[in-house]
N, C-alpha and C positions, 0 to 999 in steps of 0.2 A: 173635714176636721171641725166641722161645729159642732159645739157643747150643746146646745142646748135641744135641738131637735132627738140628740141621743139620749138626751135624763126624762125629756116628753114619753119617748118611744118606751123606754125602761119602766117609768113610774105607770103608763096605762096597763101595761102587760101585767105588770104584779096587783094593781087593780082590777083589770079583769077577773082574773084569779080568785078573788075574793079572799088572799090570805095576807097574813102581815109579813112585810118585809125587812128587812138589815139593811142599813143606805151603804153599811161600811166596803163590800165588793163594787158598788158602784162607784164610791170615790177614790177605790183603789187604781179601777180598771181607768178613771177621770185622771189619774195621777202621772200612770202608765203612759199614759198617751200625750197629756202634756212633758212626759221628760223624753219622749222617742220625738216629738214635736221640735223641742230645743235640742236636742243631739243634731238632728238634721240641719236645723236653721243653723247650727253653731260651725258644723262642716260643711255649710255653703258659705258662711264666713271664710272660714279656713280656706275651701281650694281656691276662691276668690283673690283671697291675700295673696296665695301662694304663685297664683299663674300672675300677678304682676309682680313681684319676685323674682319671678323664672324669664319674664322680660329684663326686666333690670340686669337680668346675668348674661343675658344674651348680648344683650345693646353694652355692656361693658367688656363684654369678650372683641366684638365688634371693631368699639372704638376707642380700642389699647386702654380702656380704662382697666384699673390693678385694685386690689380690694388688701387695703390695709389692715384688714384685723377679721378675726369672726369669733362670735361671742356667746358662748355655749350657754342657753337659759334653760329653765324649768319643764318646758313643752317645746322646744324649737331652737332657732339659730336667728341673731343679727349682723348682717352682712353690711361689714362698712366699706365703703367703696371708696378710690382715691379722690373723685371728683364730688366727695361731701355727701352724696347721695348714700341711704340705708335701708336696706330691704332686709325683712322678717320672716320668716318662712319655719313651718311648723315641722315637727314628728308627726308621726302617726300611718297610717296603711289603709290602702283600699277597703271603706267600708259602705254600707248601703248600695252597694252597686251603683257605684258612681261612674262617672265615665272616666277614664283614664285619660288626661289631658296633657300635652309632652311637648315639644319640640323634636324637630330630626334636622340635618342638614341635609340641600338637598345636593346633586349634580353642579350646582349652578356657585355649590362655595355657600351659600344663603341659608337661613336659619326660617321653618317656616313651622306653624303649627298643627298638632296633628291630636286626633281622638281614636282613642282603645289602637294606636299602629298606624289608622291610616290619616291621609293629607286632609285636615281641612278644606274643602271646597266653596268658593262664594263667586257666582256666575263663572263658572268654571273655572277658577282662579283657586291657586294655593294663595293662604294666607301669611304674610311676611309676619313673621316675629321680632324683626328689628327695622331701622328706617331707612333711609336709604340714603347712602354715602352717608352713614354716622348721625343721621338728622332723623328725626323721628317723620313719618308720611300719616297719610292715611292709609295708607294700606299696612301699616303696623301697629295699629288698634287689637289689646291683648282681647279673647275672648273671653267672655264668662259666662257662670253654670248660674243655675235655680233649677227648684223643684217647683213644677207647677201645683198650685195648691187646689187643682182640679182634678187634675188626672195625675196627679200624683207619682208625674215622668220628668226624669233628670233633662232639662235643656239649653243649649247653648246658644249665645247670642254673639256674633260676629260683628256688630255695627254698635258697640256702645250700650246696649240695652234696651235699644229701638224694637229689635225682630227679635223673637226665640222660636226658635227649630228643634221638637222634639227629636229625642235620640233614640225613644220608643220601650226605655227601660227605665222600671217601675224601680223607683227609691225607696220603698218599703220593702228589701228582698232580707232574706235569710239572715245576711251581717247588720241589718241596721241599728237596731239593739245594741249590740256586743260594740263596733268599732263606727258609731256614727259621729262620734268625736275628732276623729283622724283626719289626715290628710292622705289623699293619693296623688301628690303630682312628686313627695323628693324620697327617695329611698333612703339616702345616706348623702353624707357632707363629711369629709375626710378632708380636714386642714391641719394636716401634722406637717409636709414637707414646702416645698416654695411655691407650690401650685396649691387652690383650692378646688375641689375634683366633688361636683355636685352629681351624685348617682339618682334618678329619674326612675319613676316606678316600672315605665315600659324599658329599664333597661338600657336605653341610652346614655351616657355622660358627657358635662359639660365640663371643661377644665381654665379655671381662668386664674392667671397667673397672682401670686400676691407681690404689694407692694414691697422691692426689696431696696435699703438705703443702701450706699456702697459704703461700705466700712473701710476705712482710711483711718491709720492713728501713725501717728512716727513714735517712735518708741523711747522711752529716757528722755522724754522730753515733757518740761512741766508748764502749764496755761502759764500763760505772761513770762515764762523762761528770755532772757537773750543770748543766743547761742554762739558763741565766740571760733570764729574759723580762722588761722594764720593766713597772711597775707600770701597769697597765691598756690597755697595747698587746699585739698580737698577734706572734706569732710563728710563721711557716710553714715546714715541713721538706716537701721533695720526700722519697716516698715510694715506692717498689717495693712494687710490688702482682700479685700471681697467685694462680690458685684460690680467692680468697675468694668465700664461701658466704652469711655475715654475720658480723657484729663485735659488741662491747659494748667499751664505754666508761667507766671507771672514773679518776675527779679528785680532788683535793683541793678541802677545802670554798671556795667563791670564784671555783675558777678554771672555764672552759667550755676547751671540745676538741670538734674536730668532724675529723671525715675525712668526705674529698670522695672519692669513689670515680671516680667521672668525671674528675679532674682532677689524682688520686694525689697529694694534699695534705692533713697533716696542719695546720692551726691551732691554737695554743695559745693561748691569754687568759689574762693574769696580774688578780687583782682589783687594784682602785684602791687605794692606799695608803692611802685614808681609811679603809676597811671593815675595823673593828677587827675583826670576827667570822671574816673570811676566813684559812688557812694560808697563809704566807708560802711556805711550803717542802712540796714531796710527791712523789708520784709519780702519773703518767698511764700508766695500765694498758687495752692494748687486746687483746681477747680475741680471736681468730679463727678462726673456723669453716669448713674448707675443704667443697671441693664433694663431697668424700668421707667430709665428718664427722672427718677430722681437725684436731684442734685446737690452739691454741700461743697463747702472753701475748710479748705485748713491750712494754716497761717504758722507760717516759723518765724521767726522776729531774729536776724542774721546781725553779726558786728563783725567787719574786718581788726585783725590787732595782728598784736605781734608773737601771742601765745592762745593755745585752747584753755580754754576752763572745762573741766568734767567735775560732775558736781555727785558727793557722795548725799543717796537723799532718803536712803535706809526704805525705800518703796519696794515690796515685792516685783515690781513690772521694770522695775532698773537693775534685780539683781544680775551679777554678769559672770558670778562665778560658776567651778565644777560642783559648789557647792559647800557648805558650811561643816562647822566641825562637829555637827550631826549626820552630816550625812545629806541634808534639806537644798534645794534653790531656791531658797527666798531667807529674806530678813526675820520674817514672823515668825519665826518655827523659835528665834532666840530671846524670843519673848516670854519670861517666866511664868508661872500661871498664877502665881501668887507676889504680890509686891513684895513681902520680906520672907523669910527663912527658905525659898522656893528651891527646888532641887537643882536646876542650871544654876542659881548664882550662888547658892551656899554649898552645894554637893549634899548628897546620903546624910550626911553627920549634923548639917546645920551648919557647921564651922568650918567646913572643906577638907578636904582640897577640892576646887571646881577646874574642868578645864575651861571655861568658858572663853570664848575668842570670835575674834570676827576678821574678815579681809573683804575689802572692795576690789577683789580681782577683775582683772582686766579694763578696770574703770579706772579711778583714781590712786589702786595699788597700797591704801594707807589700810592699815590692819591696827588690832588693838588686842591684847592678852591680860589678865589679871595682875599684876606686881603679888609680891610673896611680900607680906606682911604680918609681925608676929610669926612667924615660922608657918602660914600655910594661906592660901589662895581661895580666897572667897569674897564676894561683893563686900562683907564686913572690911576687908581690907584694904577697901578701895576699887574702882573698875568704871567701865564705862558700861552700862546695861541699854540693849535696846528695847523699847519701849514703846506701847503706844496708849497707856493708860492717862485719863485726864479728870480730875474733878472740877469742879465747879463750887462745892461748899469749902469753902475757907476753914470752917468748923470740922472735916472731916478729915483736915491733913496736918496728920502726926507721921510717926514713924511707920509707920504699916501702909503709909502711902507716898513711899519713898520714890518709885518710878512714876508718879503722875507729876504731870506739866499744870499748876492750875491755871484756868481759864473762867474766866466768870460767865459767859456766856458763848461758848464756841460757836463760829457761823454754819459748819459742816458736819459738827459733832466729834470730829475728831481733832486731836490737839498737833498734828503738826505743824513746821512751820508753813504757809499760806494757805490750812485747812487739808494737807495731808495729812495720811495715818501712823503713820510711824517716826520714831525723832529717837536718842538717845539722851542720857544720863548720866553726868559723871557725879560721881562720891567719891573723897579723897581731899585730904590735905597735909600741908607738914609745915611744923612749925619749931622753935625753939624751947616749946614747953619742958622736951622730955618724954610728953604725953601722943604726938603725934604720929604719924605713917612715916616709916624711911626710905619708901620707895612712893613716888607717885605714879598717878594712872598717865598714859601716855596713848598718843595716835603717832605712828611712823611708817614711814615707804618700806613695804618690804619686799621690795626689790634692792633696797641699800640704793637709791637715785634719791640724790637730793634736788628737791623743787622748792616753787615758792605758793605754801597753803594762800593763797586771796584774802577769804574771806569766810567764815561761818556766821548762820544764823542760830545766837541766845536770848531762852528766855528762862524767868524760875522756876524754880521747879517745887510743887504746892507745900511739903513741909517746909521749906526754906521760906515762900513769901507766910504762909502761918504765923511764923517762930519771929521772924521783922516785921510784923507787927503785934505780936499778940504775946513773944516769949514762950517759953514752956519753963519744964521743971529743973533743964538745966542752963539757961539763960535768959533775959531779961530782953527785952523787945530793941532793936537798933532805937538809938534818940533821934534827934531830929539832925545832931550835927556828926551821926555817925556815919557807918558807911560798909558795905560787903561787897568784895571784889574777885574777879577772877585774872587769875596772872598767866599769862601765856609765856613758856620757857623754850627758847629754838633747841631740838637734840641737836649735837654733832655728830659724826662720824660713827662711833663709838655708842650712841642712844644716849647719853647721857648728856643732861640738860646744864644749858649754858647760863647763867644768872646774870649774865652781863647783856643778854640777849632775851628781852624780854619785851611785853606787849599787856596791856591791863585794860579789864574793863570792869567800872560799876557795876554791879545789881541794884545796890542803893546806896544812896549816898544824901547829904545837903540838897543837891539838885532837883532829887527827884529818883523815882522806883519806877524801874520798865513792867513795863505793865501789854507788853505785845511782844511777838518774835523781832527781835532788834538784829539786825546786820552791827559785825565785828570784825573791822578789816584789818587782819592779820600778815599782811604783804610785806608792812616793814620790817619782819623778821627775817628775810632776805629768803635766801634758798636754803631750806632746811632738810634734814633727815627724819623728822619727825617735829612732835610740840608736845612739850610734859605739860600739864593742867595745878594751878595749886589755888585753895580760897582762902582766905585773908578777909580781916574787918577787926574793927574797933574792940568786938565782944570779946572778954576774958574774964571766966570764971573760976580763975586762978588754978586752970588745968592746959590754957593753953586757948585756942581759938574755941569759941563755943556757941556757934551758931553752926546749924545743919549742913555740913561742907556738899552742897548738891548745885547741881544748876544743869538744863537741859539745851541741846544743843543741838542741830538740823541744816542738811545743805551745806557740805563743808564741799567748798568750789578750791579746786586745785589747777597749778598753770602748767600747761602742757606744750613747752617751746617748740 
């Protein structure tokens, strides 16, 4: 392949000749030759790469090592492997008449390397393509190819690059041209299922399993939640369960836990109230050990009392009903698509009637429907909307962003309360104006059981913190010694809200404006049928209360004796 002895030979002959020549065929054919030149050398790169690659899969098949990911590039595949280790390995197809370089397993369970089908031999030994009890030897030294740049034959070297032993086949054949870019050691890599299945040009396959995490989640249950189980009853959480291996189970003194794998059910036991000895309070720690030996804790945070709390948390993955009064299993579907005029909370007309409605079936049991105000049923007239819109500019919340919660810098992006997605909305007030709602929006058991609501978490809701600070066109910014409140009314019996039985909290006030999801513990309304909502504050512009009667609200924990 030397240039220069071929332009000597070239330039005398057409000098012989006696006639003038064109250099341009001679630097074509110079051109020619240096790019068949780099094809070759570029696909002894290549099988090169590729047969320590094709070790790396072996020796990870070997020794239980699991290959976390593969990552489909330009020309090839990167193979990442669980013990940190990443091997590259190209496309491409037998070209130049290379030799076909492979692995086979033999009799013996062992991974050994083999050319064009048959065993590699080195003093009459097959060669290991992996080490021995999981350790690399010398006897599993991968081979590698070159082209002799003499004779111009594909040969292999068994000892590191010391020896090469022709294979007696000429690298310049028929394909060299066309496919001397390629690789001939992988036909195909199929990493769609839990296996990755390396197809090998002679046809053999390697299959080595991927890294799988065991997925454990206990269900309706939120990070940092404390989960309240009655003093010597049980408490069972549906559970999501995959790739588990086995578990261990770790409780507080007293309590028992048990997962049912069959039936992806966690149980929790709170001890008896009598049993001075037992923890009141702890943590239930289950360890899990997937089927590839990866491992992971998930942590429940347990309080013995003397009632459950189930906590209503408007999350898709907590819904527990048959379904909404769409039709839908989840909270989101009740979610309008436009903040004001939108067809769930205004109805077809704009003005209603809507049916819009909700129930926490089988959870906490509290439901909520529109009130009929002005003769017809629509979010104008009041209602609770759920929600998961949030802004963040101050400047952008008027009345067209009546369901966002503002937030000035959400940690999660979304506005519920501890960086969940979804939270509600109440609108509605009534006052003495004359001008006000004569029915309020309300939350009630409808099951007709009266309990005692705990606790909700509120915070503002963006037109409303706007409008106290900033005013709009129909009121004037709360003052400094002013105040906007929400008043919690117990129902009776009957639904109908008791005045004498009442619970209030600031949004703003002299003290200070919440400015985060604030806990409102609502307990000392005793055991109620429900809780009517009404807003109140200082503002009146001689129509009655005139600040944005809104405020949002998340996590309404209910006690379950």
């Amino acid at each position: 392949m030397k240039k220069l002895p071929i332009i000597m030979l070239l330039m005398s002959s057409l000098l012989a000749s006696g006639c003038m020549y064109d250099d341009l065929e001679i630097r074509n054919q110079l051109d020619e030759m240096d790019d068949r030149v780099s094809k070759l050398e570029n696909m002894v790169q290549s099988m090169n790469s590729d047969i320590d690659g094709l070790q790396r899969i072996v020796e990870a098949l070997e020794n239980n090592v699991t290959i976390d990911k593969v990552v489909k590039g330009k020309d090839g595949y990167a193979i990442y492997f669980s013990n940190g280790e990443i091997a590259e390995i190209k496309d491409g197809s037998n070209g130049a008449n290379a030799p076909v370089i492979s692995v086979k397993q033999d009799e013996d369970g062992l991974w050994y390397w083999t050319s064009d089908g048959e065993w590699l031999i080195v003093d009459g030994e097959k060669i290991r393509a992996e080490g021995v009890d999981g350790e690399k030897g010398d006897d599993a030294i991968a081979p590698q190819v070159r082209i002799n740049p003499d004779t111009k034959m594909w040969e292999i070297s068994t000892d590191g690059g010391q020896e090469w032993e022709s294979t007696g086949v000429v690298a310049e054949g028929k394909d060299a041209g066309s496919s001397g870019e390629g690789s001939c050691i992988f036909k195909d890599v199929d990493y769609s299922g839990n296996t990755v299945v390396f197809t090998l040009s002679d046809g053999n396959t390697i299959t080595v399993p991927k890294t799988i995490d065991a997925v454990f989640e206990i269900e309706g249950v939120q990070a940092g939640s404390v989960q309240t189980v009655v003093f010597g009853k049980t408490r069972t959480y549906d559970v999501k369960m995959n790739g588990v291996l086995s578990f261990m189970i770790a409780k507080p003194d007293g309590w028992r836990a048990n997962l049912d794998v069959q039936d992806s059910t966690l149980a929790i036991t709170a001890p008896v109230k009598e049993n001075a000895y037992a923890e009141t309070r702890g943590t239930v720690s289950i360890s899990i050990v997937s089927e590839t030996g990866a491992t992971k804790i998930a942590m429940l945070e347990v309080e013995a009392s003397d009632y459950e709390l189930r906590v209503l948390t408007f999350e898709d993955e907590d819904y527990k009903g048959g379904g909404n009064y769409l039709g839908n299993k989840d909270w989101s579907s009740l979610i309008d698509d436009t903040q004001y005029g939108g067809p769930l909370l205004y109805g077809e007309t704009g003005f209603g009637p809507s049916d819009y409605c909700w129930w926490d079936e089988n959870n906490t049991f509290l439901a909520h429907e529109f009130p009929e105000n002005w003769g017809t049923t629509c979010y104008m007239g009041g209602g609770h909307a759920v929600s998961d819109y949030v802004e963040t500019d101050m400047a952008n919340a008027d009345y067209l962003h009546q369901l966002a919660v503002y937030y000035k810098d959400p940690v999660t992006g979304f506005g519920g309360h501890g960086g969940s997605k979804n939270f509600c909305v109440h609108y509605g007030y009534a006052d003495d104006s004359g001008f006000s709602m004569s029915e309020l929006p309300a939350i009630y058991f409808k099951d007709n059981t009266a309990r005692v609501i705990d606790h909700m978490y509120v915070m503002w809701n963006a037109y409303l913190a706007n409008s106290i600070f900033n005013g709009n066109s129909l009121t004037e910014p709360v003052g400094p010694d002013g105040y906007v409140k929400i008043v919690a009314m117990a129902l009776d019996e009957a639904l109908e809200p008791d005045e004498s039985n009442t619970v209030e909290f600031f949004i703003a006030s002299a003290e200070g404006n919440i400015e985060e999801w604030t806990k409102w513990d609502l307990s000392s309304l005793g055991k109620v049928y429900g809780i009517a909502f009404n807003m109140a504050g200082d503002s009146d512009n001689g129509y009655g209360f005139s600040q944005p009667a809104y405020f949002c609200y998340d996590d309404v924990a209910v006690r379950f004796e």
